[in-house]
N, C-alpha and C positions, 0 to 999 in steps of 0.2 A: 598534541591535542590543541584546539584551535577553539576560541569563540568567534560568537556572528554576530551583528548588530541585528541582524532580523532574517526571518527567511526569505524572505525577497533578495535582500541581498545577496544571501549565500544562492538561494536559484537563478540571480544573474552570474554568478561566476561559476556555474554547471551549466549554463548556456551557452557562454564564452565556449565551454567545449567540446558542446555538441551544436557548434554552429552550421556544420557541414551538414547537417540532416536538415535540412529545406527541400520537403519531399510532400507530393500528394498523399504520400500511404504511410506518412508515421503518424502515432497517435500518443498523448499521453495519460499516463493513468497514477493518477497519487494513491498512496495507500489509505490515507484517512485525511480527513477537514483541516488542518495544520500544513500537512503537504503538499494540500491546494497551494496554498501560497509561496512554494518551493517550485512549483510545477509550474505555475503561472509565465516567469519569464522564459520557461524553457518552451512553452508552447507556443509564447507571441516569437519568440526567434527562429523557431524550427517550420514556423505558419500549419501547427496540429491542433487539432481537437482536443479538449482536454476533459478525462473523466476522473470517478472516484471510483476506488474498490471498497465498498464498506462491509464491515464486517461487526461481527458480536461474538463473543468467548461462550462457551456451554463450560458453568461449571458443576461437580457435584459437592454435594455435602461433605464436609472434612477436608475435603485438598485445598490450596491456596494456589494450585497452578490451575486453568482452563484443561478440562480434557478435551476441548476443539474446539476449532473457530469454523464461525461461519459466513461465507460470502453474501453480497447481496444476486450474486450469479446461483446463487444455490448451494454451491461446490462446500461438502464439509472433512474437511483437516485436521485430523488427529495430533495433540502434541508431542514430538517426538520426543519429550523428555520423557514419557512413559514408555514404557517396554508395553510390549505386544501384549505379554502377558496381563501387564495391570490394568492394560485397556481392556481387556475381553471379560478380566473380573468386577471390574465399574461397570463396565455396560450390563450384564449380567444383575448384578446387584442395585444397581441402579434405574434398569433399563425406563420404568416410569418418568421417573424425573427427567430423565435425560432429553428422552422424547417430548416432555412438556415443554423442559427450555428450549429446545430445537425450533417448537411451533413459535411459542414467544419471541426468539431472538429472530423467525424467520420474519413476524409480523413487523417488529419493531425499526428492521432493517429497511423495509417496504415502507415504511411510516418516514423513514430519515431518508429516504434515494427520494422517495415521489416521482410524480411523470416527468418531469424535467431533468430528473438529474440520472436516471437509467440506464444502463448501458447495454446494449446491443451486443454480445460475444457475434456476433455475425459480420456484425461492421467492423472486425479485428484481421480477418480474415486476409490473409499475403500482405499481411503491415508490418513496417517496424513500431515494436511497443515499446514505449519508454517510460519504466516504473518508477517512481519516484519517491522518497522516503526524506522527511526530515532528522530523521533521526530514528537508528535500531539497534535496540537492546540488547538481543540474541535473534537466532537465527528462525523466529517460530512465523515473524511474515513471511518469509522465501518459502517456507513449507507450503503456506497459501499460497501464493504466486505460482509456486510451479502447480499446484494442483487447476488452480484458476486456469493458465493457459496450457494445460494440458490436450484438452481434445482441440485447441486452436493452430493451425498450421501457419507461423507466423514466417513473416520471411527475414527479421529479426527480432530479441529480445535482449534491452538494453534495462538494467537496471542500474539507476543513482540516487547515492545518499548524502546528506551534509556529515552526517557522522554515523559511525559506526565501528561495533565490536567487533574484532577478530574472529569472535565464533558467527557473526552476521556474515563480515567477508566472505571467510567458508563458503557459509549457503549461498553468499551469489554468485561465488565462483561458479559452482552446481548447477546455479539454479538459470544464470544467463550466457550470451553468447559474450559480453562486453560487459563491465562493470568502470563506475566511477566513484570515488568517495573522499569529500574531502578534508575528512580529519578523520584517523583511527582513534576511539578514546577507552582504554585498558580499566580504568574504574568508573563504568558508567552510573552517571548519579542518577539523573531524569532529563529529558530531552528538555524540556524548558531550560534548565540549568545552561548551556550552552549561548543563550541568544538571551543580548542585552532585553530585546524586547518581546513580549509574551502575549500582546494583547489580540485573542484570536477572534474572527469574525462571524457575526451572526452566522448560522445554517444559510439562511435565507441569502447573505450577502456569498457565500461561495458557491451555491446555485447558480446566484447570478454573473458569478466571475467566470464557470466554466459553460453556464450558456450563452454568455455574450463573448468567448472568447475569439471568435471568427471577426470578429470587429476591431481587434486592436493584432494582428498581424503586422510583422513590421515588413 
Protein backbone atom coordinates (compact mmCIF):
# COMPACT_ATOMS: atom_id res chain seq x y z
CA UNK A 1 0.00 0.00 0.00
CA UNK A 2 1.35 3.41 -1.02
CA UNK A 3 0.53 7.11 -0.43
CA UNK A 4 0.45 10.14 -2.88
CA UNK A 5 1.40 13.62 -2.20
CA UNK A 6 -1.50 14.43 -4.67
CA UNK A 7 -3.15 13.23 -7.80
CA UNK A 8 -1.20 15.00 -10.17
CA UNK A 9 1.46 13.43 -8.95
CA UNK A 10 0.48 9.82 -8.88
CA UNK A 11 -1.09 10.71 -12.80
CA UNK A 12 2.42 11.78 -13.68
CA UNK A 13 3.81 8.47 -12.69
CA UNK A 14 0.74 6.52 -14.90
CA UNK A 15 1.87 8.66 -17.56
CA UNK A 16 5.55 7.60 -17.29
CA UNK A 17 3.68 4.34 -18.38
CA UNK A 18 1.48 4.92 -20.86
CA UNK A 19 4.00 7.08 -22.54
CA UNK A 20 4.03 5.08 -25.73
CA UNK A 21 0.30 5.96 -26.59
CA UNK A 22 1.00 9.38 -28.43
CA UNK A 23 -1.70 8.55 -30.83
CA UNK A 24 -4.30 10.60 -32.91
CA UNK A 25 -7.13 8.06 -31.70
CA UNK A 26 -6.59 7.72 -27.91
CA UNK A 27 -8.90 9.50 -25.76
CA UNK A 28 -9.22 9.80 -21.91
CA UNK A 29 -12.04 9.45 -19.73
CA UNK A 30 -11.89 9.99 -15.82
CA UNK A 31 -14.52 8.51 -13.89
CA UNK A 32 -15.63 11.47 -11.78
CA UNK A 33 -14.16 15.41 -10.87
CA UNK A 34 -11.11 14.10 -8.53
CA UNK A 35 -9.90 12.00 -11.44
CA UNK A 36 -9.70 14.79 -13.63
CA UNK A 37 -6.75 15.53 -11.99
CA UNK A 38 -5.15 11.98 -12.27
CA UNK A 39 -6.19 12.05 -16.03
CA UNK A 40 -4.79 15.31 -16.54
CA UNK A 41 -0.91 14.43 -16.92
CA UNK A 42 -1.88 11.36 -18.81
CA UNK A 43 -3.74 13.31 -21.47
CA UNK A 44 -1.02 16.18 -21.82
CA UNK A 45 1.58 13.06 -22.48
CA UNK A 46 -0.45 10.83 -24.49
CA UNK A 47 -1.65 14.47 -26.64
CA UNK A 48 -5.75 13.01 -25.92
CA UNK A 49 -8.66 14.60 -25.21
CA UNK A 50 -9.84 14.31 -21.97
CA UNK A 51 -13.34 13.65 -20.80
CA UNK A 52 -15.67 12.77 -17.58
CA UNK A 53 -18.01 9.93 -17.19
CA UNK A 54 -20.39 11.31 -14.64
CA UNK A 55 -22.63 9.56 -12.93
CA UNK A 56 -25.41 9.55 -9.95
CA UNK A 57 -26.49 6.29 -7.73
CA UNK A 58 -30.54 5.46 -7.70
CA UNK A 59 -31.18 4.54 -4.35
CA UNK A 60 -34.35 2.99 -2.62
CA UNK A 61 -35.69 3.45 0.59
CA UNK A 62 -34.20 1.04 3.36
CA UNK A 63 -30.92 -0.07 1.41
CA UNK A 64 -27.62 1.68 2.21
CA UNK A 65 -26.16 0.33 -1.07
CA UNK A 66 -27.46 2.17 -4.68
CA UNK A 67 -29.57 -0.11 -6.60
CA UNK A 68 -27.87 1.63 -9.88
CA UNK A 69 -25.89 3.92 -11.14
CA UNK A 70 -26.45 6.20 -13.87
CA UNK A 71 -24.21 7.66 -16.64
CA UNK A 72 -24.43 10.97 -18.09
CA UNK A 73 -24.43 8.74 -21.48
CA UNK A 74 -27.73 7.45 -20.33
CA UNK A 75 -26.42 4.01 -19.91
CA UNK A 76 -28.22 2.50 -16.30
CA UNK A 77 -26.08 -0.38 -14.25
CA UNK A 78 -27.60 -2.38 -11.86
CA UNK A 79 -25.34 -3.14 -8.70
CA UNK A 80 -24.09 -6.44 -8.83
CA UNK A 81 -24.23 -6.86 -5.15
CA UNK A 82 -27.88 -7.68 -5.53
CA UNK A 83 -28.90 -10.87 -6.83
CA UNK A 84 -31.37 -10.78 -9.82
CA UNK A 85 -33.80 -11.64 -7.61
CA UNK A 86 -33.63 -8.66 -5.20
CA UNK A 87 -33.49 -6.47 -8.18
CA UNK A 88 -36.82 -7.48 -9.74
CA UNK A 89 -38.44 -7.30 -6.08
CA UNK A 90 -37.22 -3.49 -5.57
CA UNK A 91 -38.14 -2.63 -8.79
CA UNK A 92 -41.39 -4.13 -8.56
CA UNK A 93 -42.00 -2.71 -5.10
CA UNK A 94 -40.54 0.27 -5.62
CA UNK A 95 -41.11 0.79 -9.19
CA UNK A 96 -42.38 4.84 -8.57
CA UNK A 97 -39.51 5.94 -6.68
CA UNK A 98 -37.14 4.41 -8.72
CA UNK A 99 -38.31 5.86 -11.84
CA UNK A 100 -38.50 9.44 -10.15
CA UNK A 101 -34.85 9.31 -8.95
CA UNK A 102 -33.80 8.02 -12.55
CA UNK A 103 -35.49 11.41 -13.87
CA UNK A 104 -33.81 13.41 -11.01
CA UNK A 105 -30.53 11.91 -11.15
CA UNK A 106 -30.78 12.01 -15.08
CA UNK A 107 -31.44 15.99 -14.85
CA UNK A 108 -28.92 16.58 -12.26
CA UNK A 109 -26.23 14.91 -14.34
CA UNK A 110 -27.19 17.33 -17.36
CA UNK A 111 -26.93 20.13 -14.88
CA UNK A 112 -22.98 18.93 -13.77
CA UNK A 113 -21.69 17.84 -17.56
CA UNK A 114 -23.32 21.19 -19.29
CA UNK A 115 -22.48 22.03 -22.96
CA UNK A 116 -18.82 21.99 -22.45
CA UNK A 117 -18.10 19.20 -20.69
CA UNK A 118 -20.36 16.36 -22.78
CA UNK A 119 -19.19 13.72 -24.36
CA UNK A 120 -19.88 12.53 -27.66
CA UNK A 121 -20.05 8.21 -27.44
CA UNK A 122 -19.49 8.75 -31.24
CA UNK A 123 -16.27 10.48 -31.13
CA UNK A 124 -15.02 7.01 -29.26
CA UNK A 125 -15.46 5.15 -32.04
CA UNK A 126 -11.89 2.83 -33.25
CA UNK A 127 -10.13 4.74 -30.27
CA UNK A 128 -7.97 3.70 -27.54
CA UNK A 129 -9.89 4.75 -24.31
CA UNK A 130 -8.14 5.25 -21.40
CA UNK A 131 -10.20 5.10 -18.00
CA UNK A 132 -8.89 6.55 -15.28
CA UNK A 133 -9.82 6.25 -11.59
CA UNK A 134 -8.10 7.84 -8.50
CA UNK A 135 -9.01 5.60 -6.54
CA UNK A 136 -11.82 2.21 -6.27
CA UNK A 137 -13.45 0.70 -3.58
CA UNK A 138 -14.94 -2.38 -5.17
CA UNK A 139 -15.73 -3.29 -8.25
CA UNK A 140 -19.27 -1.34 -9.03
CA UNK A 141 -17.39 1.48 -11.47
CA UNK A 142 -16.09 -1.28 -13.99
CA UNK A 143 -19.72 -2.48 -14.01
CA UNK A 144 -20.40 1.02 -15.45
CA UNK A 145 -17.63 1.13 -17.68
CA UNK A 146 -18.28 -2.01 -19.27
CA UNK A 147 -21.75 -1.11 -19.77
CA UNK A 148 -20.88 2.60 -20.85
CA UNK A 149 -18.54 1.05 -23.78
CA UNK A 150 -20.58 -1.60 -24.51
CA UNK A 151 -22.23 -0.68 -27.77
CA UNK A 152 -18.75 1.21 -28.73
CA UNK A 153 -16.34 -0.76 -31.05
CA UNK A 154 -13.17 0.60 -29.43
CA UNK A 155 -9.89 -0.52 -30.90
CA UNK A 156 -8.57 -0.51 -27.21
CA UNK A 157 -9.68 -0.32 -23.64
CA UNK A 158 -7.02 0.69 -21.21
CA UNK A 159 -8.27 1.18 -17.65
CA UNK A 160 -5.78 2.92 -14.53
CA UNK A 161 -6.07 3.46 -11.09
CA UNK A 162 -3.86 5.04 -8.40
CA UNK A 163 -5.27 2.64 -5.99
CA UNK A 164 -7.37 -0.17 -5.84
CA UNK A 165 -9.04 -3.30 -4.17
CA UNK A 166 -8.56 -6.60 -5.21
CA UNK A 167 -12.29 -7.18 -5.95
CA UNK A 168 -11.78 -3.72 -8.23
CA UNK A 169 -8.77 -5.53 -9.99
CA UNK A 170 -11.04 -8.47 -10.79
CA UNK A 171 -13.41 -6.18 -12.66
CA UNK A 172 -10.78 -4.72 -14.58
CA UNK A 173 -9.28 -7.60 -15.46
CA UNK A 174 -13.04 -8.34 -17.01
CA UNK A 175 -13.70 -5.36 -17.70
CA UNK A 176 -10.44 -4.14 -19.97
CA UNK A 177 -7.86 -5.27 -22.62
CA UNK A 178 -4.81 -3.63 -20.29
CA UNK A 179 -5.07 -2.63 -16.89
CA UNK A 180 -2.59 -0.47 -14.62
CA UNK A 181 -2.62 0.22 -10.74
CA UNK A 182 -0.55 1.56 -8.62
CA UNK A 183 -0.99 0.53 -5.26
CA UNK A 184 -3.35 -2.69 -4.17
CA UNK A 185 -4.85 -1.50 -0.72
CA UNK A 186 -6.64 -4.72 1.21
CA UNK A 187 -8.42 -2.17 3.91
CA UNK A 188 -9.89 0.42 2.06
CA UNK A 189 -10.48 3.49 4.29
CA UNK A 190 -11.57 6.46 1.73
CA UNK A 191 -9.94 7.51 -1.24
CA UNK A 192 -8.90 10.98 0.22
CA UNK A 193 -7.13 8.90 3.06
CA UNK A 194 -4.40 8.06 0.50
CA UNK A 195 -3.20 11.60 -0.74
CA UNK A 196 -1.37 14.02 1.47
CA UNK A 197 -3.42 16.61 -0.34
CA UNK A 198 -7.25 16.85 -0.86
CA UNK A 199 -7.88 20.15 -1.98
CA UNK A 200 -10.33 19.35 -4.95
CA UNK A 201 -11.25 22.02 -7.76
CA UNK A 202 -14.15 24.19 -8.51
CA UNK A 203 -16.76 22.21 -11.12
CA UNK A 204 -16.04 25.26 -13.25
CA UNK A 205 -12.12 24.95 -12.99
CA UNK A 206 -12.22 21.03 -14.35
CA UNK A 207 -14.42 22.02 -17.12
CA UNK A 208 -11.86 24.27 -17.92
CA UNK A 209 -8.80 21.80 -17.46
CA UNK A 210 -10.58 19.24 -19.94
CA UNK A 211 -11.59 21.99 -22.38
CA UNK A 212 -8.51 23.58 -22.60
CA UNK A 213 -6.67 20.37 -22.67
CA UNK A 214 -5.59 20.58 -26.36
CA UNK A 215 -3.38 23.57 -25.35
CA UNK A 216 -0.86 22.12 -23.06
CA UNK A 217 0.12 18.87 -25.16
CA UNK A 218 3.54 18.13 -24.57
Amino acid sequence: MRYFKNRAEAGAELADILSDLTADNTVVIAVDEKSVLVGEPIAKRTNSTLFMLVTDEVYVPGESEPIATLTSADTYTYNSSYSAGQIEELNSEYSGVINQKRDESFHKINRIVGKDGAMDKRLLKRHTAIVVSDGLKNGRTMDVVKDFFKPIVLEKLIVVAVLATADAIDKMHITADEIHCLSVVNNFITTDHYYEENVAPTHEEIISIMKNMVFNWK
